[in-house]
KOLGU-793831 format. One record per atom (N, C-alpha, C, O, CB): residue in three letters; x, y, z. Coordinates in pm, whole numbers, padded with zeros to 5 digits, always signed. Glycine has a CB too. Example, Ala and Ser with C-alpha at 12.3 -4.5 7.8 and 13.67 -1.06 7.14 Angstrom:
BEGIN
ALA+01319-00569+00780
ALA+01230-00450+00780
ALA+01320-00330+00780
ALA+01424-00332+00846
ALA+01131-00447+00905
SER+01285-00225+00708
SER+01367-00106+00714
SER+01290+00003+00787
SER+01341+00114+00804
SER+01408-00060+00572
***
This chain:
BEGIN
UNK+03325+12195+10008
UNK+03273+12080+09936
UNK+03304+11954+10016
UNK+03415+11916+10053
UNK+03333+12072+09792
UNK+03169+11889+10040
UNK+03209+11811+10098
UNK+03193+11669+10037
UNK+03102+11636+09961
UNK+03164+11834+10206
UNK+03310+11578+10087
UNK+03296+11435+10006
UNK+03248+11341+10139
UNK+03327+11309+10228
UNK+03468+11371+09919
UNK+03142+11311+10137
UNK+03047+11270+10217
UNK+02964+11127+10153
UNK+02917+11047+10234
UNK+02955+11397+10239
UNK+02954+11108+10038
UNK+02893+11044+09936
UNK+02955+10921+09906
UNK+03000+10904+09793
UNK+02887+11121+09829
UNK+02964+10822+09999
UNK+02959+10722+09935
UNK+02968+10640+09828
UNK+02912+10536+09863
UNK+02920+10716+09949
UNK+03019+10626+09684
UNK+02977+10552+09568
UNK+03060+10438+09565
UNK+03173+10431+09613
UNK+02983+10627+09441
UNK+02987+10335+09495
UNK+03029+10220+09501
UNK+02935+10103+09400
UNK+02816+10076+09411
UNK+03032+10196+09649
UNK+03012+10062+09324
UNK+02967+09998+09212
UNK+03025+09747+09240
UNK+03132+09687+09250
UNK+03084+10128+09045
UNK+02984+09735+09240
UNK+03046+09539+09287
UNK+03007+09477+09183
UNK+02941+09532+09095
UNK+02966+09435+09437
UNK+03037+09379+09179
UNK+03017+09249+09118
UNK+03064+09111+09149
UNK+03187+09104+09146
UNK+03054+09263+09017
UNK+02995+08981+09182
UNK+03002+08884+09221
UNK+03114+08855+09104
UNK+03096+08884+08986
UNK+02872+08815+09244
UNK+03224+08798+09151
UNK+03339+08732+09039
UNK+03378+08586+09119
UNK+03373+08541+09234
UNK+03509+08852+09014
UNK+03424+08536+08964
UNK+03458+08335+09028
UNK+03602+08377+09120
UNK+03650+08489+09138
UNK+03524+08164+08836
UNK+03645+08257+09166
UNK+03769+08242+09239
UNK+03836+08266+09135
UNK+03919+08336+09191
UNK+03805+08118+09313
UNK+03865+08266+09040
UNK+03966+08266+08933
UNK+03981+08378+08884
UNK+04083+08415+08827
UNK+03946+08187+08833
UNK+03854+08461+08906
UNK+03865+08600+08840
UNK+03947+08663+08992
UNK+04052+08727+08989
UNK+03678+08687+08783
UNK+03899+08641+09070
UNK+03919+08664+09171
UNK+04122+08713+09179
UNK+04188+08816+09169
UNK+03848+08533+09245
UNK+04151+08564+09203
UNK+04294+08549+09175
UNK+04379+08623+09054
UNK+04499+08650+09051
UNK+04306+08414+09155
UNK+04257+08650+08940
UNK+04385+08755+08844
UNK+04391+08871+08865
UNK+04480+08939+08813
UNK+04376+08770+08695
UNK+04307+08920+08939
UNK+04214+09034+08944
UNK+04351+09150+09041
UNK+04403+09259+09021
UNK+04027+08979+09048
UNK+04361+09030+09160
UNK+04466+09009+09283
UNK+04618+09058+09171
UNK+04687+09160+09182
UNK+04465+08793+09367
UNK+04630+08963+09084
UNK+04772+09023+09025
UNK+04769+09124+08951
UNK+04838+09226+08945
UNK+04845+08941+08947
UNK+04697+09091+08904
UNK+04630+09267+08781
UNK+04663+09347+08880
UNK+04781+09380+08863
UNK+04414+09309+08724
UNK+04626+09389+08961
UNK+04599+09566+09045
UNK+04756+09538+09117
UNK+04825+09639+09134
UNK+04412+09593+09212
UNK+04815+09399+09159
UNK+04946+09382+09235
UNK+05069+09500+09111
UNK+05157+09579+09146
UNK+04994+09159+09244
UNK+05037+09475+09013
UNK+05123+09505+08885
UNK+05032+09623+08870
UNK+05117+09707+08900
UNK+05134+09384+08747
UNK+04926+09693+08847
UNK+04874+09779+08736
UNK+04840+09912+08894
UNK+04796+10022+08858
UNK+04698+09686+08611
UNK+04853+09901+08976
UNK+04777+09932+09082
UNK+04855+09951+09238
UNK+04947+09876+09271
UNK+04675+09822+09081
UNK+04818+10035+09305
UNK+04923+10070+09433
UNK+04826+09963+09539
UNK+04706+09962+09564
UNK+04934+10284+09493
UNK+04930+09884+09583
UNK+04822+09793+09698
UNK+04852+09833+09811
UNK+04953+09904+09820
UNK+04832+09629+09711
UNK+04799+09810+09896
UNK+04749+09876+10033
UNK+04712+09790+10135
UNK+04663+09817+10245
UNK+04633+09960+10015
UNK+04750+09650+10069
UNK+04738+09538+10168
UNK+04668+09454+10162
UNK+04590+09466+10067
UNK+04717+09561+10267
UNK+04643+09312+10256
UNK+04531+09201+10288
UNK+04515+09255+10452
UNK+04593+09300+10537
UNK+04591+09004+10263
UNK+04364+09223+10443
UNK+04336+09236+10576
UNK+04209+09124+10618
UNK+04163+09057+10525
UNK+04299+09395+10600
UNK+04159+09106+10741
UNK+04116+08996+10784
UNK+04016+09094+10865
UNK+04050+09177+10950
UNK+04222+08885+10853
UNK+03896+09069+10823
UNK+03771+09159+10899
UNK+03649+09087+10959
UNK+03591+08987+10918
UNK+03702+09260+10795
UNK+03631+09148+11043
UNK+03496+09071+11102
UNK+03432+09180+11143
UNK+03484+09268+11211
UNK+03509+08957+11228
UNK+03289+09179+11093
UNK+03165+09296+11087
UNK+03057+09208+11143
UNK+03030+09091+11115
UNK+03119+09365+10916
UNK+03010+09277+11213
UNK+02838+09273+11237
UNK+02726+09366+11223
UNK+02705+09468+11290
UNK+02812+09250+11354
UNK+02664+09321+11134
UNK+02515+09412+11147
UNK+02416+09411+11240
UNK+02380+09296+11266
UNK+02434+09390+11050
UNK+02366+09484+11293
UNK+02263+09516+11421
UNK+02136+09529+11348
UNK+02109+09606+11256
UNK+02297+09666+11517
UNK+02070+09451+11398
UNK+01921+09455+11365
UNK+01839+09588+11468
UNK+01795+09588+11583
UNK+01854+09280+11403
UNK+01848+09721+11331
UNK+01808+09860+11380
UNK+01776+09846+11234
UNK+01816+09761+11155
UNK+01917+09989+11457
UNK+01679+09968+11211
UNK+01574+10044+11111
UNK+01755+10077+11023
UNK+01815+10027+10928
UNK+01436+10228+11203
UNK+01776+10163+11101
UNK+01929+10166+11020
UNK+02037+10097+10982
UNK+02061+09992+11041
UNK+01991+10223+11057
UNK+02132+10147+10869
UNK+02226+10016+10825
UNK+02341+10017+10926
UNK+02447+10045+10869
UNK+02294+10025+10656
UNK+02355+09993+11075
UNK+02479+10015+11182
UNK+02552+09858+11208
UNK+02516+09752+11259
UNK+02408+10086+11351
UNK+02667+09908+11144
UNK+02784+09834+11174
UNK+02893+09849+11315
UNK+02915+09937+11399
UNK+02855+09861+11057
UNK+02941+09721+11288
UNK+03089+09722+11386
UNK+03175+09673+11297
UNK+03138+09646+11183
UNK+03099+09623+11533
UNK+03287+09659+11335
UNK+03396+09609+11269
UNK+03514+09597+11345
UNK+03560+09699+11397
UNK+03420+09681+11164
UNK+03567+09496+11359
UNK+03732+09482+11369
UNK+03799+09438+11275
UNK+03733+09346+11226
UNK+03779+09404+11462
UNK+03911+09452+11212
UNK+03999+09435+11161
UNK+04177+09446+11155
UNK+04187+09417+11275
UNK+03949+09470+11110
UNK+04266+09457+11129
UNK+04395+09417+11192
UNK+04458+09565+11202
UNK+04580+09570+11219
UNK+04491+09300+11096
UNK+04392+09674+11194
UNK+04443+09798+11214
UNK+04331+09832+11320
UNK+04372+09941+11360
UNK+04461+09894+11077
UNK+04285+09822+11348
UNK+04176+09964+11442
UNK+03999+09856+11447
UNK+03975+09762+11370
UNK+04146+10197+11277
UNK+03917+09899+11541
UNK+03801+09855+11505
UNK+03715+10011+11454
UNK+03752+10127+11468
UNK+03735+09763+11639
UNK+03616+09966+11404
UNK+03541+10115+11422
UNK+03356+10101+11426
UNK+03333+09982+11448
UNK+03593+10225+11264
UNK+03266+10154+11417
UNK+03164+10197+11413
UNK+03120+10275+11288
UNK+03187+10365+11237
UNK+03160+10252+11512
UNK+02959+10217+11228
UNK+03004+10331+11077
UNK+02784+10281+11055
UNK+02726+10174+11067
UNK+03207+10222+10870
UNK+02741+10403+11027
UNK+02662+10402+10992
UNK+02639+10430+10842
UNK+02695+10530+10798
UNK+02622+10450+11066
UNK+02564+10352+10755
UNK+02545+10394+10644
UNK+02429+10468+10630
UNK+02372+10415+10725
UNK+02554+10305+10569
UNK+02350+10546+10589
UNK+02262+10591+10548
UNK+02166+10543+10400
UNK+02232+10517+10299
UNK+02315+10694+10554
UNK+02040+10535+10393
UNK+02012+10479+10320
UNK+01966+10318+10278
UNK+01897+10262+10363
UNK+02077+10522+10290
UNK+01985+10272+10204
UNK+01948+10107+10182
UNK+02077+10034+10141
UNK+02159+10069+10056
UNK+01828+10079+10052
UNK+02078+09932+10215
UNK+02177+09833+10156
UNK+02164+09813+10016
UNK+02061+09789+09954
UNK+02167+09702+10217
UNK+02274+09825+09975
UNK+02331+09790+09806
UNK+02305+09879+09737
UNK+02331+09859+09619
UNK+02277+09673+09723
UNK+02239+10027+09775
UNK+02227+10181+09715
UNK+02344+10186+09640
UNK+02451+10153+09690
UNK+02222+10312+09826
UNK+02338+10214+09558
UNK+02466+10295+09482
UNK+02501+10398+09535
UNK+02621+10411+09508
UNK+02450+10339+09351
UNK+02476+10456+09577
UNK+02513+10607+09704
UNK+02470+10626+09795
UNK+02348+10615+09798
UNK+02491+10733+09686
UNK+02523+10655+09889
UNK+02478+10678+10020
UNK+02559+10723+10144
UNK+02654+10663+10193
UNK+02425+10572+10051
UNK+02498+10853+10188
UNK+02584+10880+10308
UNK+02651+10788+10435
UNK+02585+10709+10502
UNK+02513+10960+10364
UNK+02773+10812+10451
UNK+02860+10698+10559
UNK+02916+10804+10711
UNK+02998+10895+10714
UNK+03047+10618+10448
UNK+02868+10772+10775
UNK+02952+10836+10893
UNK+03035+10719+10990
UNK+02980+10613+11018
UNK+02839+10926+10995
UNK+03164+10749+11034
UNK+03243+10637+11070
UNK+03290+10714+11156
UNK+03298+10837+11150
UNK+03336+10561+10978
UNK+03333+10619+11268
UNK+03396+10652+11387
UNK+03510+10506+11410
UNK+03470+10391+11427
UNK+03264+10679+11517
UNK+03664+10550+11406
UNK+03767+10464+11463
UNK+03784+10436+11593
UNK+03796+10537+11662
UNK+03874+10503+11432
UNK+03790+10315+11661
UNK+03835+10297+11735
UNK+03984+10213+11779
UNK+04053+10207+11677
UNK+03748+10280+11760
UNK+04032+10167+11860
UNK+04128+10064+11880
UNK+04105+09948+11860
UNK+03995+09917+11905
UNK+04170+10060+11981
UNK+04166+09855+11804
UNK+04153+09737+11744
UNK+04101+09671+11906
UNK+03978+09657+11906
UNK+04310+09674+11653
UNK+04174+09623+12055
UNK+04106+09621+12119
UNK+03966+09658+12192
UNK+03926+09622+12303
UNK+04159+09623+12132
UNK+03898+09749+12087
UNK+03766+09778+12171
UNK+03660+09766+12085
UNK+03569+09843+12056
UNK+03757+09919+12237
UNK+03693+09630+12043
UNK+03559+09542+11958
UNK+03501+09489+12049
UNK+03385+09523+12074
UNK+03587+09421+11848
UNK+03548+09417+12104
UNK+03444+09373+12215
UNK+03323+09436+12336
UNK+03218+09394+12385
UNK+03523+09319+12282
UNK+03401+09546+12347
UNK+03390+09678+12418
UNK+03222+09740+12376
UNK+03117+09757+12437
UNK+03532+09791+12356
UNK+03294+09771+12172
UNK+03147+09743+12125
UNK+03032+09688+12087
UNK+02931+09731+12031
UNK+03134+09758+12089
UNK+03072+09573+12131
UNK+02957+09442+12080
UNK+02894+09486+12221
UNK+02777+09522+12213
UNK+03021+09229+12051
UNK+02951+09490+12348
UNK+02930+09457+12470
UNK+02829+09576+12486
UNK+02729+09569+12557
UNK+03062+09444+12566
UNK+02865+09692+12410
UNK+02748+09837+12450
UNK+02655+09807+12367
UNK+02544+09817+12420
UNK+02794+10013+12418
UNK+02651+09768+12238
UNK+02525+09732+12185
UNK+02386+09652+12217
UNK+02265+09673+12215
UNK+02561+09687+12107
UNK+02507+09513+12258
UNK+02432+09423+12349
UNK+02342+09492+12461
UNK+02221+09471+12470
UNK+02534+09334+12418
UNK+02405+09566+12534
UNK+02326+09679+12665
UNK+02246+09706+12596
UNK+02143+09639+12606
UNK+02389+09822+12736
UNK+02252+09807+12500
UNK+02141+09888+12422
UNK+02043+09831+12357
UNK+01961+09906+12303
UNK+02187+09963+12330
UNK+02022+09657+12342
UNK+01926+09627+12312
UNK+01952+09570+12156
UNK+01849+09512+12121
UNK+01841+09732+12343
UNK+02028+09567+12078
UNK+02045+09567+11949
UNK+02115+09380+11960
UNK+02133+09324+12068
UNK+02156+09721+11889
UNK+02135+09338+11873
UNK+02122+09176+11824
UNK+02227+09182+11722
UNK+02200+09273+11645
UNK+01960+09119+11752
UNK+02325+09129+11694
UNK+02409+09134+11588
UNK+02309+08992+11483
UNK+02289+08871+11495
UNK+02601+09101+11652
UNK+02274+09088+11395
UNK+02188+09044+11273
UNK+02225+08950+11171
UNK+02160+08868+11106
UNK+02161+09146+11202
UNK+02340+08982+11174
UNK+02481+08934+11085
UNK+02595+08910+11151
UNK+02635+08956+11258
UNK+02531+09034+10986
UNK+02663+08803+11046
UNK+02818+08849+11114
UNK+02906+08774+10982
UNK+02908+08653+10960
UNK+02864+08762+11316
UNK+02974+08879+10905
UNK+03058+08863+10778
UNK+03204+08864+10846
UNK+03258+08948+10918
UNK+03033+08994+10654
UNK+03257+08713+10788
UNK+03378+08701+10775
UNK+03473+08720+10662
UNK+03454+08637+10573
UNK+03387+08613+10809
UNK+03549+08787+10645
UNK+03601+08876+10510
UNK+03732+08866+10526
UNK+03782+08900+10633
UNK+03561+09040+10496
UNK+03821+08810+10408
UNK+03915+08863+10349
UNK+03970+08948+10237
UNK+03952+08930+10117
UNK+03945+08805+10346
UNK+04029+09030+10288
UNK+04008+09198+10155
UNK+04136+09189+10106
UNK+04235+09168+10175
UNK+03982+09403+10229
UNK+04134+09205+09994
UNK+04240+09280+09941
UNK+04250+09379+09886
UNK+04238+09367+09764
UNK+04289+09238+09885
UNK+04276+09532+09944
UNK+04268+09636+09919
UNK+04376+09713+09788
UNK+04481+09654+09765
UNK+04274+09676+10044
UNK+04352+09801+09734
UNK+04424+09879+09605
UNK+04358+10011+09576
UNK+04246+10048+09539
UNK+04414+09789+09462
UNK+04484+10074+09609
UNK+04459+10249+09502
UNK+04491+10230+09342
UNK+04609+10213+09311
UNK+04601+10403+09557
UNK+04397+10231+09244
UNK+04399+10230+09108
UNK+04309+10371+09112
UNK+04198+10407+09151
UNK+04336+10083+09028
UNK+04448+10438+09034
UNK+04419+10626+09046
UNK+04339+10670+09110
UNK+04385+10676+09224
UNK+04379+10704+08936
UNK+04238+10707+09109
UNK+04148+10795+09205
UNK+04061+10701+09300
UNK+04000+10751+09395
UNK+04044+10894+09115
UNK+04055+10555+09269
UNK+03960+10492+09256
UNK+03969+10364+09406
UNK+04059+10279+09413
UNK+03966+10443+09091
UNK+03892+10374+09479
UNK+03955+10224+09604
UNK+03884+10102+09546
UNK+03763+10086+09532
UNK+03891+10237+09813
UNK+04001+10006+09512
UNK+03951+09867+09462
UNK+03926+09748+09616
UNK+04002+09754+09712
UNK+04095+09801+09336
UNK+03868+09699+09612
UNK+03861+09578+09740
UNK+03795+09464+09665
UNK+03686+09462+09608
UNK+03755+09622+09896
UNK+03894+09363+09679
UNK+03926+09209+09600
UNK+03852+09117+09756
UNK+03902+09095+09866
UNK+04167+09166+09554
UNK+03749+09092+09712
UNK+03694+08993+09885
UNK+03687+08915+09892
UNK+03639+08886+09782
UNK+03591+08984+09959
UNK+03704+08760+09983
UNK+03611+08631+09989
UNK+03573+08707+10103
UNK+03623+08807+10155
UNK+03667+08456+10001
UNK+03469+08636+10130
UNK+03305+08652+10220
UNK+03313+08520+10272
UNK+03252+08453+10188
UNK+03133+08679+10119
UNK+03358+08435+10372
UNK+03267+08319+10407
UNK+03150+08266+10355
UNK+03053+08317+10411
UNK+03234+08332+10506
UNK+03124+08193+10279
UNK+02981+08179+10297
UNK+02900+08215+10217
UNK+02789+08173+10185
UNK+02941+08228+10388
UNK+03010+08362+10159
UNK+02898+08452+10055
UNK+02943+08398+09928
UNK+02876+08332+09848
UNK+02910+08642+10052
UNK+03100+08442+09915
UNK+03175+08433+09821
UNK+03270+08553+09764
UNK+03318+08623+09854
UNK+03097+08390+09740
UNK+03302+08586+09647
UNK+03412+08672+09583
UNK+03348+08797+09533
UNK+03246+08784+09465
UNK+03487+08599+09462
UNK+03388+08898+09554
UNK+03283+09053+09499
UNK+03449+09099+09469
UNK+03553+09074+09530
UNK+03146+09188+09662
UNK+03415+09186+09329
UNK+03473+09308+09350
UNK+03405+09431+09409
UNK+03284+09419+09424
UNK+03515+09340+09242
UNK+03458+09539+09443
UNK+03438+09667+09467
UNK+03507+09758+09418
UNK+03629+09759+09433
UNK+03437+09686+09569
UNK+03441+09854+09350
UNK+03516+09911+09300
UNK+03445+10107+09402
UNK+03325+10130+09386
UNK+03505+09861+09107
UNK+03486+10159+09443
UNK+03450+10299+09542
UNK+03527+10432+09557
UNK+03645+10437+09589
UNK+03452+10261+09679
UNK+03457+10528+09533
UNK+03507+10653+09546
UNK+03413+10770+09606
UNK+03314+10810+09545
UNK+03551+10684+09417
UNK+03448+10816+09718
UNK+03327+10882+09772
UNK+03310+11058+09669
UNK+03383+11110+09585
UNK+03362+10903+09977
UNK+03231+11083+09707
UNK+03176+11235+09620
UNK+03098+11314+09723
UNK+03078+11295+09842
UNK+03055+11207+09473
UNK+03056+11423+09626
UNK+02994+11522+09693
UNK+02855+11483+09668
UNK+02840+11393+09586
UNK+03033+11662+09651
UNK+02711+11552+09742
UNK+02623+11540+09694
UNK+02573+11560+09548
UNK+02498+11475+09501
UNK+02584+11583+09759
UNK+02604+11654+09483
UNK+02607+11676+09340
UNK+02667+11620+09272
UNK+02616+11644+09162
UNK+02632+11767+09304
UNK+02775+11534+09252
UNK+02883+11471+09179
UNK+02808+11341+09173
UNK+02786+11297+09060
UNK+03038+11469+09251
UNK+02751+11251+09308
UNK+02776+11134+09266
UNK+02698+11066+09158
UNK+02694+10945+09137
UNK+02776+11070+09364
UNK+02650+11140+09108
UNK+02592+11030+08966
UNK+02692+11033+08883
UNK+02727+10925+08836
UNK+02450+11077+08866
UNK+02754+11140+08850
UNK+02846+11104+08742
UNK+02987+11029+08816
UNK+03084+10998+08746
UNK+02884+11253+08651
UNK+02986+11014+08909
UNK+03092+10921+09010
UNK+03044+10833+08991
UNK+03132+10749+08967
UNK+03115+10931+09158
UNK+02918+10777+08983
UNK+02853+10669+08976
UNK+02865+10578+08791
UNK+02834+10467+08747
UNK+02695+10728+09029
UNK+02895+10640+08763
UNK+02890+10610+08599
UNK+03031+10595+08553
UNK+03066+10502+08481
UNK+02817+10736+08505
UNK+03114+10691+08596
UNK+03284+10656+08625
UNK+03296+10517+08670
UNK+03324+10429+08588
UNK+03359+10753+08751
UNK+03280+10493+08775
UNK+03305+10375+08816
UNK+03258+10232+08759
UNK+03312+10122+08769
UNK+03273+10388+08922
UNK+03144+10273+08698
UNK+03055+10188+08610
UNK+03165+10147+08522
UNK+03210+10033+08512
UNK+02924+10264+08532
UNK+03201+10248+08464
UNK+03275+10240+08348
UNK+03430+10150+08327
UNK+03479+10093+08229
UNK+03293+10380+08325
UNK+03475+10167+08467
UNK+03614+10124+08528
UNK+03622+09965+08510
UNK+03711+09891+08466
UNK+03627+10167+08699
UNK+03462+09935+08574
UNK+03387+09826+08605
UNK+03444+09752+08480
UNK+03542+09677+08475
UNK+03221+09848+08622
UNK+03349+09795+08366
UNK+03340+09734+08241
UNK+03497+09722+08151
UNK+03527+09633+08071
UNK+03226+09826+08161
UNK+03583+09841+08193
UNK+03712+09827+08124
UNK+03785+09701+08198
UNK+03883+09659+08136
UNK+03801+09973+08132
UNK+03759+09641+08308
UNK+03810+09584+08359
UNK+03768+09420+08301
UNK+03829+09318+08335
UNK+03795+09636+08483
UNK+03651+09423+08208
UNK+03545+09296+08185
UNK+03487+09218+08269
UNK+03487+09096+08282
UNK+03590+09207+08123
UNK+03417+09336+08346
UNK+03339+09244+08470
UNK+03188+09367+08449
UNK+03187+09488+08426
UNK+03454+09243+08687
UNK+03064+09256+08473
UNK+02949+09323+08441
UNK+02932+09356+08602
UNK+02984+09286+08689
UNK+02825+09232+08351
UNK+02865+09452+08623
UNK+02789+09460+08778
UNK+02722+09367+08759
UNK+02690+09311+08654
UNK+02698+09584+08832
UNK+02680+09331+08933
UNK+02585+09222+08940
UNK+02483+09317+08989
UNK+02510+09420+09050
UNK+02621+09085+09034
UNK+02339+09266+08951
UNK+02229+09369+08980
UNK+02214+09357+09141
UNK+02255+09277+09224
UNK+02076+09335+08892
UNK+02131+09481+09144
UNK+02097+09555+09278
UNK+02002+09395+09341
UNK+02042+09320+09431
UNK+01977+09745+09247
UNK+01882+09381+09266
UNK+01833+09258+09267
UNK+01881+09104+09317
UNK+01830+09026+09398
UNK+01814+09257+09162
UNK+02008+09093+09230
UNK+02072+08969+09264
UNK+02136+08963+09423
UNK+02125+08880+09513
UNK+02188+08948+09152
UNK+02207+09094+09412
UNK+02298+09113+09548
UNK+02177+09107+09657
UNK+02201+09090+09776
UNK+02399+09282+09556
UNK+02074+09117+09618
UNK+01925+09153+09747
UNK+01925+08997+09752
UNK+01945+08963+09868
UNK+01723+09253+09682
UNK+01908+08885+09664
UNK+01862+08781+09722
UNK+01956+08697+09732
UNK+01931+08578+09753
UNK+01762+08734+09669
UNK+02053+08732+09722
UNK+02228+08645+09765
UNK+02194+08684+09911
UNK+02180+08597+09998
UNK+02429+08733+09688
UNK+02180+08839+09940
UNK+02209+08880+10108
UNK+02121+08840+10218
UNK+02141+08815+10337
UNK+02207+09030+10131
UNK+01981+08842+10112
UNK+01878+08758+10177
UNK+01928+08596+10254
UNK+01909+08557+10369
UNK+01768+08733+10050
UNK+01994+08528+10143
UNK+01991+08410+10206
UNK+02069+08368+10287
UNK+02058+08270+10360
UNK+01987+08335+10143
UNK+02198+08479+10272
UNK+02353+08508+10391
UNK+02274+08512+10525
UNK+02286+08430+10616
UNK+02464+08698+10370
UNK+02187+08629+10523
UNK+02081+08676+10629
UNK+02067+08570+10727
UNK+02110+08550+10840
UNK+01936+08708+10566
UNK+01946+08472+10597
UNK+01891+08371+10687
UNK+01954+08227+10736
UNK+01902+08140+10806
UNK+01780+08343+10629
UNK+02074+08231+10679
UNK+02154+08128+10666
UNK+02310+08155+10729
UNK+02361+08049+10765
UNK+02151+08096+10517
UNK+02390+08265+10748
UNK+02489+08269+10777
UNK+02562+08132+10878
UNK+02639+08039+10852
UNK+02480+08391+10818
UNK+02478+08187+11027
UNK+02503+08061+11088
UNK+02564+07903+11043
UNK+02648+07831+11096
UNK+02396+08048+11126
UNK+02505+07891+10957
UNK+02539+07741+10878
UNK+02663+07718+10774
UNK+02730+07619+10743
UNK+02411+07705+10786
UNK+02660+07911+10719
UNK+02744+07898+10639
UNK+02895+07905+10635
UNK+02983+07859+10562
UNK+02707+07953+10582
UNK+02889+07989+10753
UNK+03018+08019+10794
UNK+03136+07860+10873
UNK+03255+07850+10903
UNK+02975+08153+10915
UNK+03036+07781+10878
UNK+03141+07631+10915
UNK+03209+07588+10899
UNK+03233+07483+10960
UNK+03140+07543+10912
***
């Protein structure tokens, strides 16, 4: 059985939710740290990332459509030094970093479940709430988490909304990130 499956449920939250959210899981929840990330998206048919962050960089294709509720992930780690390494082979290969998200995470194990507390530059505050599954499982993984969502009193933000927030990150990052 393989857990291959992706699930993952968000919601746009204020700074304030943000900040209780941070002590809630500090107290209710095993934390796992702050970390400081920088991703780029490549303008390809597919969803292909980079990433560095303060442990390792890596490589990670998603499968599927941005903001899917499920979707296959394949990831590859590398050394925190060989971000550049990979911007630099992409660049060769023709690809354009499409994006570029500046992120602060705050990560948490709440039981089965990976929480990530974010500012976004630019974007703003999401929860995440994620647990990967098997192909058969993830709908009802998908509805679990839903559920986690709501015990917590935070609505998802629609598939919709997150499309024209990312839209305008898209066309705007550059400016926003200042």
């Amino acid at each position: 059985m393989q857990l291959n499956i992706e699930c993952e449920i968000r919601s746009f939250i204020t700074e304030s939710q943000h900040k209780e959210l941070v002590a809630r899981f500090k107290k209710d929840a095993e934390f796992l740290g702050e970390d400081e990330q920088i991703t780029y998206y490549f303008d390809c048919p597919q969803d292909l990332r980079i990433q560095k962050n303060s442990k390792y960089s890596k490589i990670w294709l998603k499968k599927g459509q941005i903001h899917d509720e499920h979707r296959e992930e394949i990831e590859v780690k590398l050394g925190i030094e060989d971000f550049d390494k990979l911007e630099q082979l992409f660049l060769a290969l023709g690809y354009k970093a499409q994006i570029k998200w500046f992120r602060t995470r705050n990560s948490f194990k709440w039981g089965d479940i990976d929480v990530a507390l974010d500012y976004t530059k630019g974007y703003g505050h999401i929860i995440e709430l994620e647990k990967m599954a098997t192909e058969a499982d993830k709908e009802k993984v998908f509805t679990y988490l839903k559920d986690k969502l709501q015990e917590l009193g935070i609505e998802p933000t629609s598939k919709e909304e997150f499309g024209k927030k990312y839209q305008y990150y898209k066309q705007n990052w550059q400016k926003l990130i200042i």
